[in-house]
C-alpha positions as CSV (number, residue, x, y, z in Angstrom):
1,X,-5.0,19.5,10.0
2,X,-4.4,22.7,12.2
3,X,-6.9,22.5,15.2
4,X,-6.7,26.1,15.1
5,X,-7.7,26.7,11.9
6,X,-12.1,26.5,11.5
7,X,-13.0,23.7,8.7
8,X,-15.7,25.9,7.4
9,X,-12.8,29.1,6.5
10,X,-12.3,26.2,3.3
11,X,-15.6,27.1,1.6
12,X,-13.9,30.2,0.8
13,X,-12.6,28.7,-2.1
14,X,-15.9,27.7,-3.7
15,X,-17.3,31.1,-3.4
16,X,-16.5,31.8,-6.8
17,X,-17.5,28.8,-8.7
18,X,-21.1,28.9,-6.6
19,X,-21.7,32.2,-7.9
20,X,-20.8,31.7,-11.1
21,X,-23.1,28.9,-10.9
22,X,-25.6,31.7,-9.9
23,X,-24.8,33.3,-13.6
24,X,-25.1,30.7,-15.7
25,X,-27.9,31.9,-17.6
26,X,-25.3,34.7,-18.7
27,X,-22.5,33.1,-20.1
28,X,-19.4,36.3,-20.2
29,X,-20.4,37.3,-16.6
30,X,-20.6,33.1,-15.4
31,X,-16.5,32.9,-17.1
32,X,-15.3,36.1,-15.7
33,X,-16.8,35.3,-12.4
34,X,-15.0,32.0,-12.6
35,X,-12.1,33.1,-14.4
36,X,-11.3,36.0,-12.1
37,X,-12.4,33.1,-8.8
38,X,-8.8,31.9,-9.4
39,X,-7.0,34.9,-8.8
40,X,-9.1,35.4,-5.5
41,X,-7.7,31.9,-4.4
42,X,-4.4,32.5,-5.2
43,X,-4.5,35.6,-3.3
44,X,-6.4,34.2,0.2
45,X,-4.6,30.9,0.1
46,X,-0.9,32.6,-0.4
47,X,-1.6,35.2,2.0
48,X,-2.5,32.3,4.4
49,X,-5.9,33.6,5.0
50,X,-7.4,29.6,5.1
51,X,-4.4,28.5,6.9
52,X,-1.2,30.2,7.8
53,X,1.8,29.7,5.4
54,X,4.4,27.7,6.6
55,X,6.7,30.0,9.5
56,X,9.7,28.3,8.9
57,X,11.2,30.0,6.6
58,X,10.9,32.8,4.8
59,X,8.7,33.5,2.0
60,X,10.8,34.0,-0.6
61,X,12.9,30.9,0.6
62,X,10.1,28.5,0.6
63,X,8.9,29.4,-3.4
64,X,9.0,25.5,-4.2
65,X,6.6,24.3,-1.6
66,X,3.5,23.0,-3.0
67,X,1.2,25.8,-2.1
68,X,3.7,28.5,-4.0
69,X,5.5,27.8,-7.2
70,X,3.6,24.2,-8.2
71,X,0.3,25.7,-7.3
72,X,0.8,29.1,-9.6
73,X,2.1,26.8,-12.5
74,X,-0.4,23.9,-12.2
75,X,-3.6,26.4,-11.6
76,X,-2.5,28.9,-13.2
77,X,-1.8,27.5,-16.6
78,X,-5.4,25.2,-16.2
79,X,-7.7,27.7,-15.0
80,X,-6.3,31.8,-16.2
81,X,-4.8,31.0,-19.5
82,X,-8.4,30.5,-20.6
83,X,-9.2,33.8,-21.3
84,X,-7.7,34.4,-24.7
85,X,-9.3,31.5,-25.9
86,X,-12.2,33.4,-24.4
87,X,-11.7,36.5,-26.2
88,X,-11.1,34.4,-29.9
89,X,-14.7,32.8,-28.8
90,X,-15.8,36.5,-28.6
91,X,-14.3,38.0,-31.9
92,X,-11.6,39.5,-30.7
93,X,-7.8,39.4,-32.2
94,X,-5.7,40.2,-29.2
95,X,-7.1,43.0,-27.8
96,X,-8.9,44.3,-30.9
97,X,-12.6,43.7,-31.2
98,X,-15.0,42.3,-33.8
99,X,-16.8,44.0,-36.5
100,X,-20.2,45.0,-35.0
101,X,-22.1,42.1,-37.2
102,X,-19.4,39.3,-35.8
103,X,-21.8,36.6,-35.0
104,X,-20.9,34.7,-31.9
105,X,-21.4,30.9,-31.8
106,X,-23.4,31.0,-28.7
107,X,-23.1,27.1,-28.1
108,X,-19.5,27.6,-28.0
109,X,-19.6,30.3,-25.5
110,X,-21.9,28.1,-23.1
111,X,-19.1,25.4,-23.5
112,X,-16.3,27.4,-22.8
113,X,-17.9,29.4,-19.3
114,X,-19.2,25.7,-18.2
115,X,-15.6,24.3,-18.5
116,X,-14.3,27.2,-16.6
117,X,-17.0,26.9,-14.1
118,X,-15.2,23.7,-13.8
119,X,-11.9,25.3,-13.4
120,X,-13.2,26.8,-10.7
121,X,-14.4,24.2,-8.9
122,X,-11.1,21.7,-9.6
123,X,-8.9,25.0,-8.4
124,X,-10.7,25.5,-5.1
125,X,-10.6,21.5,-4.4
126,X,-6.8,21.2,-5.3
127,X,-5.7,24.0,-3.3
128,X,-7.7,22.4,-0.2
129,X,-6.0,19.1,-0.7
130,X,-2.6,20.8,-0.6
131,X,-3.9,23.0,3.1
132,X,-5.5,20.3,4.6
133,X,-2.3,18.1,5.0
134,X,0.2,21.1,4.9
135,X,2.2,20.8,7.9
136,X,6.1,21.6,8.5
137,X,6.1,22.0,12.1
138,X,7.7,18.8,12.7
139,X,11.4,18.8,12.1
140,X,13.4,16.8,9.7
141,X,14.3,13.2,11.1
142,X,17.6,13.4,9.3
143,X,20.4,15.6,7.8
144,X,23.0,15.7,5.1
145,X,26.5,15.1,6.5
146,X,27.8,17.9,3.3
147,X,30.4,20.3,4.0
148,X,27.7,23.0,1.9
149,X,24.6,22.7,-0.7
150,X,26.3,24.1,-3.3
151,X,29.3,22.1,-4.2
152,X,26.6,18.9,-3.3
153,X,23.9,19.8,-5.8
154,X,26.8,20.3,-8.5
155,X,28.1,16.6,-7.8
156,X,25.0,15.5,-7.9
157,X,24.1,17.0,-11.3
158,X,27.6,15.4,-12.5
159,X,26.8,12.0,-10.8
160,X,23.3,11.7,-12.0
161,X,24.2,12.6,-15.9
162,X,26.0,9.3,-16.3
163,X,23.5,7.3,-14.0
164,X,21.0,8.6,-16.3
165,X,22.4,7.2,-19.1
166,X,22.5,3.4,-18.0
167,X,19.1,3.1,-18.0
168,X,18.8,3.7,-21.9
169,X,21.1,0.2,-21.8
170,X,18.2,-1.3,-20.6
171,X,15.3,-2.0,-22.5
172,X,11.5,-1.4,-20.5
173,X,13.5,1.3,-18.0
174,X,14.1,4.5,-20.3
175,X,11.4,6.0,-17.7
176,X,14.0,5.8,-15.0
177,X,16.7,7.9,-17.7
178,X,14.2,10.7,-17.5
179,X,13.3,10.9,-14.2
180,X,17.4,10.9,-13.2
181,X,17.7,13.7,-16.0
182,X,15.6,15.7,-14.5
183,X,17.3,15.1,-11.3
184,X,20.3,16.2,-13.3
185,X,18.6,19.3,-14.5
186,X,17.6,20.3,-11.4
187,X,20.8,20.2,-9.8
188,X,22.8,21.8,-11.7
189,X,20.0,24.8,-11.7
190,X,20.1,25.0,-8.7
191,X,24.1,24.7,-8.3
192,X,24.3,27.7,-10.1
193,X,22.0,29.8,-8.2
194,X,23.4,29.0,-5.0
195,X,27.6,29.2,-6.5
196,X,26.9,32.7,-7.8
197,X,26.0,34.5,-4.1
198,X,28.6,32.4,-2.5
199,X,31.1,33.5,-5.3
200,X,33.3,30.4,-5.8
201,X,34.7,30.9,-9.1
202,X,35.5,27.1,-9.6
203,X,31.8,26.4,-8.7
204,X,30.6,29.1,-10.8
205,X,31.9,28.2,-13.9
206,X,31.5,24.5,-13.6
207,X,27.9,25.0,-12.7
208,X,27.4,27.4,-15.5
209,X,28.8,25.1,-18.0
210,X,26.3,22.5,-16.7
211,X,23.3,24.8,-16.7
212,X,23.6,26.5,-20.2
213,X,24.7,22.7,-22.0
214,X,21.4,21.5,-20.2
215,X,19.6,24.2,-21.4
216,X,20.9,23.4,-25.3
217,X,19.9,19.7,-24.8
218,X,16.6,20.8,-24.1
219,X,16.4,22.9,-26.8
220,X,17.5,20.0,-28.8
221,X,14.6,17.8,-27.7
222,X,11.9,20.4,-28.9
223,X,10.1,20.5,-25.2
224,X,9.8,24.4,-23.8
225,X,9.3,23.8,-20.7
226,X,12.6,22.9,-19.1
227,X,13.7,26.0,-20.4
228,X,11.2,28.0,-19.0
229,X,11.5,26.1,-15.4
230,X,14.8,26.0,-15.1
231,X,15.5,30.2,-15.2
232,X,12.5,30.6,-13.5
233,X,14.1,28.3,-10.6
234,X,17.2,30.3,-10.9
235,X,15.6,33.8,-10.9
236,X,13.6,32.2,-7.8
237,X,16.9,31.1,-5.8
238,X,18.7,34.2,-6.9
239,X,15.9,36.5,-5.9
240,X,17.0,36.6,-1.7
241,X,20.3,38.3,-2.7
242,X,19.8,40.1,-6.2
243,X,15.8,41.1,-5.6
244,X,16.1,44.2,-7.9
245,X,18.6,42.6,-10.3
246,X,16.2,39.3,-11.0
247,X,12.9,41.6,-10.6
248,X,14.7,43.7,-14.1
249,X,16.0,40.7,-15.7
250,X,14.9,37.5,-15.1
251,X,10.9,38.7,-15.6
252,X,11.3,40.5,-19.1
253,X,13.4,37.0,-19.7
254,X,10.7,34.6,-19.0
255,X,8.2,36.9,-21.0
256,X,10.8,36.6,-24.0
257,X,10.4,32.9,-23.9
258,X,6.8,32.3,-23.7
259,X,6.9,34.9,-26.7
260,X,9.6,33.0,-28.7
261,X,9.8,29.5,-27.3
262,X,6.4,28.6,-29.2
263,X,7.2,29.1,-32.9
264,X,10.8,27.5,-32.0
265,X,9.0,24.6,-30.4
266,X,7.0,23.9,-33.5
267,X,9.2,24.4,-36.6
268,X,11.4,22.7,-34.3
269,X,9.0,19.8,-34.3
270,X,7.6,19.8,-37.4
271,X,11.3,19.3,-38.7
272,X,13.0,17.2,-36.4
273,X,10.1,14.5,-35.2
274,X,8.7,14.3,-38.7
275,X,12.5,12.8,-39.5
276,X,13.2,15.0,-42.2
277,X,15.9,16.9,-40.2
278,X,18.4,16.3,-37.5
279,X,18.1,17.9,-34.2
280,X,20.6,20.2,-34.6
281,X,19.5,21.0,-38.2
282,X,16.0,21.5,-36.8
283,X,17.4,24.0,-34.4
284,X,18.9,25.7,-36.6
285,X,15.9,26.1,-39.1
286,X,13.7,26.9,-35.8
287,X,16.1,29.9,-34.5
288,X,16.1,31.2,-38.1
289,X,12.3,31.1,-37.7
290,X,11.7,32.6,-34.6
291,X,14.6,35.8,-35.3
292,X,13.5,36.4,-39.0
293,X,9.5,36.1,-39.2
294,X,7.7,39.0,-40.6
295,X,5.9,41.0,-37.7
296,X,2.5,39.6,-39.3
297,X,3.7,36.1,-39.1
298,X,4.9,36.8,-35.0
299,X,1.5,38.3,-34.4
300,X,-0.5,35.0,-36.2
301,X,1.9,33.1,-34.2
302,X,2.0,34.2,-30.5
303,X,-2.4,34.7,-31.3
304,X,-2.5,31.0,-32.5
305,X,-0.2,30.0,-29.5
306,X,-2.3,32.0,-27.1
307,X,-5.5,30.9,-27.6
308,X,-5.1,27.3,-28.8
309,X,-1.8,26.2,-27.4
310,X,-1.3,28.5,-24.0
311,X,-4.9,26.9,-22.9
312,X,-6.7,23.3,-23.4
313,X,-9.9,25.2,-22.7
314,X,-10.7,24.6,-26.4
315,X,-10.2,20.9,-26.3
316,X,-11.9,20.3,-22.6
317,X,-15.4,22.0,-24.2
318,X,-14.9,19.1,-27.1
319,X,-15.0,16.4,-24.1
320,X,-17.5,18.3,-22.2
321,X,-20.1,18.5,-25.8
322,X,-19.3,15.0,-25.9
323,X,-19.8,13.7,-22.4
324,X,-22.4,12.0,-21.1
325,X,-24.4,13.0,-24.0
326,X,-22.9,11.1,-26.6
327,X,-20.4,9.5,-24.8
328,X,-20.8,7.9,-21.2
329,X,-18.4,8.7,-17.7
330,X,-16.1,6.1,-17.9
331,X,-16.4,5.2,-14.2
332,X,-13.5,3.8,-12.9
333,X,-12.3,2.4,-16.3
334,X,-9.8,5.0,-16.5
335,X,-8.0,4.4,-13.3
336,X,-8.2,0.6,-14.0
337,X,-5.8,1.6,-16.8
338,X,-3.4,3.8,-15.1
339,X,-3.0,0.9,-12.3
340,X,-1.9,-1.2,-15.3
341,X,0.7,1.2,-17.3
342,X,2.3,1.3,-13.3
343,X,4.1,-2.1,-14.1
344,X,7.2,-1.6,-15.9
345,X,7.8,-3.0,-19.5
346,X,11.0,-4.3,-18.5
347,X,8.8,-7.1,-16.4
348,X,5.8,-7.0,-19.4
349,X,7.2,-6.3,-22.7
350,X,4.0,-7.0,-23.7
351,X,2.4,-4.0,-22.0
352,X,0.1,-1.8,-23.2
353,X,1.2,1.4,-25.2
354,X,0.0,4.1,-23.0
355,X,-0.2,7.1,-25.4
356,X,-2.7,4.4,-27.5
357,X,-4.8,3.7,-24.5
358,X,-5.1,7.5,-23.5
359,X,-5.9,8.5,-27.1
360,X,-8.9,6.3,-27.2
361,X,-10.9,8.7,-25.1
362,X,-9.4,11.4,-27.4
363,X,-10.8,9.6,-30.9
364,X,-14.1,9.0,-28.8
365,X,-14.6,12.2,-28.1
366,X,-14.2,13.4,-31.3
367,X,-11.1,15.9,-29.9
368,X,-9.0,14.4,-33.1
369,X,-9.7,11.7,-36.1
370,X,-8.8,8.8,-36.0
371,X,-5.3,7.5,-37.7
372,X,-4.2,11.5,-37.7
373,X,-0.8,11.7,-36.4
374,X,-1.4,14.0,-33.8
375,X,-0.8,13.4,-30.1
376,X,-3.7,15.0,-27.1
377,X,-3.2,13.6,-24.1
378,X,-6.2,15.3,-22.1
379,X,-5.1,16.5,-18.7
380,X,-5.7,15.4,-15.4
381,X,-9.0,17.9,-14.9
382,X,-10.2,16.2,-18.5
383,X,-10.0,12.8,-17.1
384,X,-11.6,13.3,-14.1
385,X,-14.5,15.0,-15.4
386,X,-14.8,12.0,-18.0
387,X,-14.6,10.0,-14.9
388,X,-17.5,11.0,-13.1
389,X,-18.7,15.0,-14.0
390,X,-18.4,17.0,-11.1
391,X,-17.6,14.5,-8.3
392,X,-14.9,13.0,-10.5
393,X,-13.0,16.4,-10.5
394,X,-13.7,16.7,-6.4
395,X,-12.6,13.9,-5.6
396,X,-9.5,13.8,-8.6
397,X,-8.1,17.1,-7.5
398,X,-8.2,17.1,-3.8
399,X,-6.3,13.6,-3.8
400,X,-3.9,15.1,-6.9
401,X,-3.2,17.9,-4.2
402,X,-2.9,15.5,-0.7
403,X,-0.3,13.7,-3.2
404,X,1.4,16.3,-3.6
405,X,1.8,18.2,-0.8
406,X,2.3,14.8,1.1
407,X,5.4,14.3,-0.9
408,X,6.7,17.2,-0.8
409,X,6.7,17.3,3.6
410,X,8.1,13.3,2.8
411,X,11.0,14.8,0.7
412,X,11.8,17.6,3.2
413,X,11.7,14.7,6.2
414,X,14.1,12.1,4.7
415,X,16.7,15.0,2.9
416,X,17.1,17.4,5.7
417,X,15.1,20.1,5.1
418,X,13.4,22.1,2.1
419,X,16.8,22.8,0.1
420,X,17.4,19.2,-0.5
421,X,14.4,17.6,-0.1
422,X,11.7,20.0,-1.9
423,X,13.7,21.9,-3.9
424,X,16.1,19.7,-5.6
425,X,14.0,15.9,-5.2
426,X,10.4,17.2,-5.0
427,X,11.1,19.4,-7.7
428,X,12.9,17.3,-10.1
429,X,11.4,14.0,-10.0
430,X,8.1,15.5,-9.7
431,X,8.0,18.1,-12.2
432,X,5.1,16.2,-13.8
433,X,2.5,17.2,-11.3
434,X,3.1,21.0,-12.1
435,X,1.5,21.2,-15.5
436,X,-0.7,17.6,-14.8
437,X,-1.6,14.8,-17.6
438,X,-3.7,12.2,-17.8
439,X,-4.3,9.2,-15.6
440,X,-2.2,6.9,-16.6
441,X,0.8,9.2,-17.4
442,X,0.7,10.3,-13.6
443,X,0.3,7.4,-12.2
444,X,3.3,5.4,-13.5
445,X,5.4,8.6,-13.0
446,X,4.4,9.6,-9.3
447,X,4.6,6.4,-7.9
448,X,7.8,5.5,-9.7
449,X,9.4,8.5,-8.5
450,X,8.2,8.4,-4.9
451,X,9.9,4.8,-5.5
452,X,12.9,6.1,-7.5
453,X,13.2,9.1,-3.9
454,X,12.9,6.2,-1.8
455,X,15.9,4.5,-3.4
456,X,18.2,7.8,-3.5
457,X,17.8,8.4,0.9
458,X,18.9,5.0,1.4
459,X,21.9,5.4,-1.0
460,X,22.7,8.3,0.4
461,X,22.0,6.8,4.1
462,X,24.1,3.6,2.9
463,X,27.3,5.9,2.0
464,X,26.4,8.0,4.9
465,X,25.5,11.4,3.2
466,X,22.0,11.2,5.1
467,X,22.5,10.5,8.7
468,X,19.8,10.5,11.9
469,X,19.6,13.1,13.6
């Protein structure tokens, strides 16, 4: 850590949750005191007012750093997306409020201000587990020998589509096909955003070709979030050279898709995983959906997504009701499982099924019933309060961001710098750690991606793309 930075400027970031501790007898001013905590941490954390952000580079060139981008996403979708949950708790419909006789489940509103109280608290220790080891003064030990990043990134996105695919060949591996897909992804994203400025036609078009036929797969495999991330990362990378240009495009874009992308996500699902359609029929029936609902259907829609979908705030208050007073912490039982779902099937075919191990917790609790065919995979925060209550979220989140912020200076040392190394590897083979999931979801991924980055520098280093400096 920074010598010159005092250990006690930290407690900064548990102002909020102590006061709203304070309020806890009051259960709208304990929420909005926690609630609003998060926005005064991203504010004295990004302005560097705990520690100084890194110098070098500029802001807007360092976005994908741990302490920018990944700590808006992952926070940010945990701990602010809460509040229209909040509001539905309250009686309001969007902004409209209740009758005056609405009678408000009090219990439910206790729930929902304790789980953000722990929001609060898993916010302030996540972001100090990222400062505490953030530290780019030292330089890169090595550097690409590549003529530019641009035409690089684009081979790489070509290169890694077929690599990719040879893992599906092999049964007990199809973790690696996803983790070198999003590789892929992340390449050609950011191929595109760099061939535009430099305006190579060839690289342009190639790159564009790449980006929008990624972005149909992923619309073909019913997940919104690629979409979302990947022109974000472009508007990001464009930003240094088109600021007023992405500021009037690319932001009314990405509020399009969290508008539309949900009802496409789920007639998309509920046609093309149930089996009754193909992919590309399911597309079709889910564009239809999303471009010719009645304006009463969009509003049920985006209110349903908002407060039950947007934010697990709903489902965290089931586990909270539930734990320890009808069920136990699990102690360290948790983590005893995501140490065995590290080992790939491919060496124990007989392994464990994950998603039935996680959804244990889920039937215990009560979140779903039994033998329903429904899939809730509690996130990272979840898991570590059912670990251990409060100190199982201290201790959960300020290793969760030590990991990643870790990686991320690891990336940026073996690949020359943050372009390569946090921007394309960081970024696409630990995309997980942005939104979080349970225990033994992370686990396997992280550490078989840190494995999986290890691989790639001494490929590259082996056909001497890397060299020492």
């Amino acid at each position: 850590m920074n010598s010159s930075i005092r250990p006690e400027r930290y407690l900064l970031l548990y102002i909020p949750w102590l006061i709203s501790l304070l309020l806890t007898d009051n259960a709208i001013l304990s929420y909005f005191t926690a609630w609003l905590g998060s926005f005064f941490i991203f504010t004295i954390t990004i302005k560097g007012l705990i520690k100084p952000i890194p110098a070098d580079l500029k802001f807007s060139e360092q976005l994908m750093r741990p302490l920018f981008l990944p700590h808006i996403i992952f926070a940010g979708y945990m701990s602010c997306t809460s509040i229209f949950y909040f509001l539905s708790v309250l009686g309001y419909v969007y902004f409209e409020a209740p009758n005056y006789n609405y009678l408000i489940d009090q219990e439910q509103l206790n729930l929902v201000a304790q789980c953000q109280r722990y929001y609060s608290l898993a916010h302030a220790t996540f972001v100090a587990g990222i400062l505490v080891h953030m530290d780019y003064s030292q330089k890169p030990k090595y550097y690409l020998n590549i003529k530019d990043s641009a035409s690089f990134l684009l081979i790489s996105a070509l290169v890694l589509l077929p690599v990719s695919a040879l893992f599906l060949l092999v049964p007990g591996l199809s973790q690696f096909y996803f983790q070198f897909q999003a590789l892929s992804f992340m390449a050609g994203t950011l191929a595109f955003a760099f061939a535009i400025p430099l305006q190579k036609p060839a690289n342009t078009i190639l790159s564009a070709v790449l980006f929008f036929t990624n972005v149909s797969q992923a619309l073909l495999s019913g997940f919104k979030e690629p979409i979302i991330i990947s022109f974000l990362v472009l508007g990001i990378f464009l930003y240094p050279f088109y600021k007023k240009l992405v500021l009037i495009s690319f932001l009314p874009l990405i509020f399009v898709l969290f508008i539309l992308l949900p009802t496409y996500s789920r007639v998309f699902r509920a046609n093309a995983w149930a089996g009754e359609e193909t992919a590309e029929n399911a597309s079709e029936i889910a564009l239809d959906a999303v471009f010719n609902q009645s304006e009463e259907e969009a509003d049920e829609s985006n209110w349903a997504f908002l407060t039950n979908r947007l934010s697990e705030i709903n489902m965290f208050s089931i586990y909270v009701g539930s734990t320890p007073s009808k069920v136990d912490y699990y102690g360290f039982e948790i983590i005893k499982q995501a140490a065995v779902v590290i080992i790939p099937r491919f060496f124990w075919p007989g392994k464990p099924i994950p998603e039935e191990m996680v959804m244990e917790r889920v039937y215990n609790a009560g979140v779903v019933n039994r033998g329903s065919n429904v899939s809730a995979k509690p996130p990272i925060i979840v898991d570590a309060y059912l670990s251990g209550g409060n100190i199982g979220i201290v201790i959960t989140l300020f290793i969760y961001g030590s990991v990643m912020q870790l990686i991320s200076m690891k990336a940026e040392k073996l690949f020359g710098g943050y372009i390569i190394g946090t921007a394309f590897i960081f970024s696409g083979l630990f995309e997980i750690m942005w939104r979080g999931n349970s225990f033994e979801f992370l686990s396997n991924s992280v550490l078989w991606s840190f494995i999986t980055m290890i691989v790639i520098f001494y490929a590259l280093r082996y056909y001497k793309i890397i060299k020492e400096i």
